[in-house]
C-alpha positions, 0 to 999 in steps of 0.5 A: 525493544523488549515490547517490541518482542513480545508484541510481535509474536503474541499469541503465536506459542512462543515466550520471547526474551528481550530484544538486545542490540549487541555489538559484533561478536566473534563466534559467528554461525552462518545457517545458509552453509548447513546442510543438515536436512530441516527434518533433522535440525529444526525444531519448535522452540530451537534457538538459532543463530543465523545470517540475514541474506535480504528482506522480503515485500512485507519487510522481514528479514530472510535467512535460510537453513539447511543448504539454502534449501527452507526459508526463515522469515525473520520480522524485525531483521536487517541484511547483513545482519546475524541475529539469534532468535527462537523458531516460533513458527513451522510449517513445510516451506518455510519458518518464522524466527522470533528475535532475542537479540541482534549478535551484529547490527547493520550499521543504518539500524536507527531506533524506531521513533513510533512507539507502537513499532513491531505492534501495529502492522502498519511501518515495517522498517522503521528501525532501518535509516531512511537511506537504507529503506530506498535500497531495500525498496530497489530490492525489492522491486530487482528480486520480484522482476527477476524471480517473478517475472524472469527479467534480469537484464534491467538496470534500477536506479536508487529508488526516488525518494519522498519529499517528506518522510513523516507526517506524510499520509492524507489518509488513515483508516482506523478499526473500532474495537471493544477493549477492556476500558471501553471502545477505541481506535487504532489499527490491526496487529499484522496478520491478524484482527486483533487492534492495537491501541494507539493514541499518535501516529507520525506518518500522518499528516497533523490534522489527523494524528491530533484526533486519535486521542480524541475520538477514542475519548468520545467513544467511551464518553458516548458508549456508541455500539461497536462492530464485532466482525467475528458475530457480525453485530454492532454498529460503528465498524470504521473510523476513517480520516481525509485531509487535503494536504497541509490544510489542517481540516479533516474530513470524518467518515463513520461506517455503519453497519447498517443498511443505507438509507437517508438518515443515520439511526438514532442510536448513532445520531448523539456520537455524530452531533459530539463528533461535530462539535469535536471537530469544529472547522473541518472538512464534514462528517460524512456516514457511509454504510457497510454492512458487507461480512468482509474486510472491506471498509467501505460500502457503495453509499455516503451522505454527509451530515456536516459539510459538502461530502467533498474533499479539494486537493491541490496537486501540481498546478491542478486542482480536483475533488473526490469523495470520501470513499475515493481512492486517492494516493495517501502521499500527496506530494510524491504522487506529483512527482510520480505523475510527473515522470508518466507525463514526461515519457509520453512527451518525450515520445511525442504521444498525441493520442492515449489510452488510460486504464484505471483513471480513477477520477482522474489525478493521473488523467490531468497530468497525461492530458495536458499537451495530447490531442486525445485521452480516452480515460477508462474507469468502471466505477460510476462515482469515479467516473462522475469525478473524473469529468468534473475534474477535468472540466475545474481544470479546462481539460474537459475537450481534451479527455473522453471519460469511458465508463466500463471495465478495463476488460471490456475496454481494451476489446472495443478498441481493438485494432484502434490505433493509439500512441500510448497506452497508460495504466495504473492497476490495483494491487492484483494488477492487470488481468489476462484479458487485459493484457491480451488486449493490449497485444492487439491494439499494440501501441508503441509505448506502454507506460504502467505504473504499479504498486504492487511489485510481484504483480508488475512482474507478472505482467511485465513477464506477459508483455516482454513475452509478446512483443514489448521491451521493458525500457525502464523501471524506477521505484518511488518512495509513496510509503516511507517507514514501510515496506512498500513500494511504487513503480514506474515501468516503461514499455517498448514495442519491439526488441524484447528481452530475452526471459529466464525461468519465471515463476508462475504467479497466477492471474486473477 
């Protein structure tokens, strides 16, 4: 636990001391009741001792001072819990406490089984038992509804949980960095660019976590030139790993920071021939290339240097391909269930002709097909949209959908006044836009099914909808991200009868 301290706060200005877990003790200070002014008390470097009221969306502990007036991000708390801890942080609206030790643990406090907790940004909640992430998780999901979007008269359910809660990912994307003994692989420190080193990962399926170790040893034995984002220089940026769930082969995908172009240049050529040779029976080694200044790991183009370039999954009874840069859920098994549920409540309406936004290429398309007269299926990406037709076509579902390629803006004005029984979305994380959800209000279909994830989003946009003319009928949480603080959601919309709104807050559209 003392690493897990000290890690946590690295090079943000504070010295922590060991992490210790203490039993319950009798001198209790609860902060919230304190209404001393913040300008008053809290200091840089004071010690506290508080109560934790709840977690937030990125899983930190929250507890307040000053008559619940300034907020303490408290990374590594539990609710319920009283922690004492250092202010390592401090800022107008809010300050972030760094734990010493935990005074009274919540009884579902487990010891984390990764031993790089608190240091990769990547599993937040790990040391909380399985049971209690579902209901941080519902939580989370009530909080943003209610002070996002102003909705409180929606009951939730437990949220759903995953049919494995390890070895789960079909996808991991490691940053390359230069250390000290030479270029490895892992994954970035939260909030920050700065890798963590890690050489297993329990979350990801086998086929995956096996090659950590082995792709760090053949970037020392080959000396490959690594990326360097500060100066926008090197090579090698990104080591990304697919696998079709439970197959036991990986696909291996380099980004390059170079320009496309059909052949790799030389001075990569002798990592990928020993990346090949290290990889054995796998699904392909794939280059893409990026040579964007920001943080997104993918550019528009791939070639592959071994294998086909494709991967084929299996989910449900359906079977699909995509890409090495397509997006597909990491959780293969529990984005069945997830789609599963959208597919019900258009069965259990009787919906015949839907509209899809966001299709991707097509996993949700292929469960909302099955039993329609008619799916328009909507995707701007022209990749996606060239996976989408063939998936529906291996599946025999290719007279059924009609793939659109342009934008969800630009869709739901050509449709405008057509008449629809249902309409399906699945936004990114930013969610939907204004001109999106205006258009819906003018095709106004009787039901609306979006699922999200991204709950202060879906909140937002929730907000919007049960403003003009919508009743949210239902709201369940899906466990896609088990050990984080993450969170999927499956929400259903009336036409007609909609809630009255409390006070919402004002999350931008963008």
């Amino acid at each position: 636990m003392e690493s897990f301290s000290r890690e946590l706060f690295k090079g943000r200005g504070a010295t922590p001391a060991p992490f210790v877990v203490k039993g319950p003790c009798c001198y209790r200070i609860s902060m919230k009741q304190n209404n001393v002014g913040v300008d008053e008390m809290l200091k840089y470097g004071q010690v506290l001792e508080v109560d934790i009221e709840t977690v937030n969306s990125r899983g930190q502990g929250i507890a307040r001072f000053g008559g619940e007036r300034f907020v303490l991000f408290v990374p590594g708390a539990l609710p319920g819990e009283v922690v004492r801890g250092r202010v390592a942080v401090l800022k107008k609206s809010y300050g972030v406490l760094q734990v010493e030790s935990i005074e009274e643990a919540h009884e579902a406090r487990i010891t984390p089984a990764c031993p790089w907790f608190g240091m990769c940004g990547g599993c937040a909640v790990q040391h909380a038992s399985y049971e209690l992430q579902l209901e941080l998780k519902s939580s989370i999901l009530d909080q943003a509804l209610k002070r996002v979007g102003g909705i409180s008269n929606v009951s939730l359910e437990r949220c759903e949980a995953s049919p494995a809660i390890w070895t789960y990912r079909n996808k991991a994307s490691f940053p390359v960095a230069a250390m000290d003994n030479g270029a490895a692989i892992g994954f970035y420190r939260e909030g920050t660019h700065n890798l963590v080193r890690v050489d297993q990962c329990p979350v990801l399926e086998p086929s995956l976590g096996e090659l950590i170790s082995p792709l760090t040893e053949l970037l020392k034995e080959t000396g490959v030139e690594v990326y360097d984002p500060r100066k926008g220089s090197g090579l090698l940026r990104h080591i990304v790993v697919r696998t079709r769930s439970g197959s036991g082969k990986a696909m291996i995908v380099a980004v390059l920071n170079t320009p496309p172009a059909d052949r790799p240049p030389d001075r990569i050529m002798p990592f990928l021939h020993s990346l090949a040779d290290m990889a054995g029976e796998s699904e392909g080694i794939v280059v893409n290339y990026n040579t964007s200044p920001g943080n997104t790991i993918f550019g528009g183009r791939s070639i592959p240097i071994t294998g086909t370039g494709l991967i084929s999954e299996s989910i449900g009874p359906f079977s699909l391909s995509y890409g090495p840069t397509s997006f597909f859920q990491v959780n293969t098994r529990q984005a069945a269930e997830l789609f599963r549920a959208a597919s019900q409540h258009l069965d259990m309406a009787g919906s015949s002709k839907v509209l899809e936004l966001y299709s991707g290429m097509g996993a949700l398309t292929l469960y909302i097909a099955r039993g329609r007269q008619r799916v328009v299926a909507v995707e701007e990406w022209p990749e996606s949209t060239d996976f989408l037709r063939r998936n529906m076509e291996e599946n025999g579902l290719r007279g059924l959908v009609d793939p659109v390629g342009m934008t969800a803006e630009r869709a739901v004005k050509a449709l405008s006044g057509k008449s629809f029984d249902a309409v399906v979305l699945d936004p990114p994380r930013k969610g939907c836009s204004m001109e999106v959800l205006s258009g819906l209000t003018k095709i106004l279909p009787p039901l609306i099914i979006y699922i999200s994830c991204n709950p202060a989003t879906l909140a937002r946009d929730a907000s919007f909808l049960c403003a003009n003319g919508y009743r949210l009928r239902e709201v369940r949480a899906f466990d896609m991200f088990p050990q984080t603080s993450h969170v999927e959601c499956l929400s259903v919309f009336e036409r007609g009868n909609q809630f009255p709104l409390s006070s919402p807050s004002r999350l931008a559209f963008v």
